[in-house]
N, C-alpha and C positions, 0 to 999 in steps of 0.2 A: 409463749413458746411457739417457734414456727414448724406448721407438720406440712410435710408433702407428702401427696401422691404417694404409696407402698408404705408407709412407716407404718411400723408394728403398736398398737395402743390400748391401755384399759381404759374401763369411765373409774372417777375417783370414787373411792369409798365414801359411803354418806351422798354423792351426788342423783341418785336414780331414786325413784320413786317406788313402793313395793316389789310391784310386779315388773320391772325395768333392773333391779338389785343383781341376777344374773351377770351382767354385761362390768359388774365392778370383779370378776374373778375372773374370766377369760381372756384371752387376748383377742382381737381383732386388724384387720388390714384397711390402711383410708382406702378407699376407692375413687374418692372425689371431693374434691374442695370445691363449694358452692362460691368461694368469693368474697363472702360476710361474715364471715368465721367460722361457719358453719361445715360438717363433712357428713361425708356418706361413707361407713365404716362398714364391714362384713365382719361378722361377729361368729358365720359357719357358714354350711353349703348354703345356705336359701335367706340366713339371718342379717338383712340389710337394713341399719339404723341409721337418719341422722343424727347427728348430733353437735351442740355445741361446744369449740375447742376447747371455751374453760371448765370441761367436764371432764378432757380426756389427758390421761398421761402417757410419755413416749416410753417404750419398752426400749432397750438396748439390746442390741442382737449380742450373742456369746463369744462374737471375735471384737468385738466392740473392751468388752471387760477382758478378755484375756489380753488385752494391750496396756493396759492404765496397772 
């Protein structure tokens, strides 16, 4: 899947390790695509993770689904 720059994202369930599990219920914003598939995602005010894309899924914004 291709993400840009603003899209809305979770990490998949199952993909984070213990302490990392957080980040599969929240939503977070890319901030930055490193290039190699990798991002730099804001998960809150201070909470900047990278991470890799085959971890993350795209949210659909609300006017996305009220179309379909």
């Amino acid at each position: 899947m291709n993400f840009v720059i603003g899209d809305r994202v979770r990490a998949k369930h199952g993909s984070m390790v213990s302490n990392q599990r957080h980040y599969e219920n929240i939503h977070g914003i890319i901030l930055k695509d490193y290039g190699d598939g990798d991002f730099k995602v804001n998960f809150g005010v201070y909470d900047d993770f990278c991470i890799s894309g085959e971890y993350l899924i795209k949210e659909q914004d609300d006017e996305n689904l009220s179309t379909l």
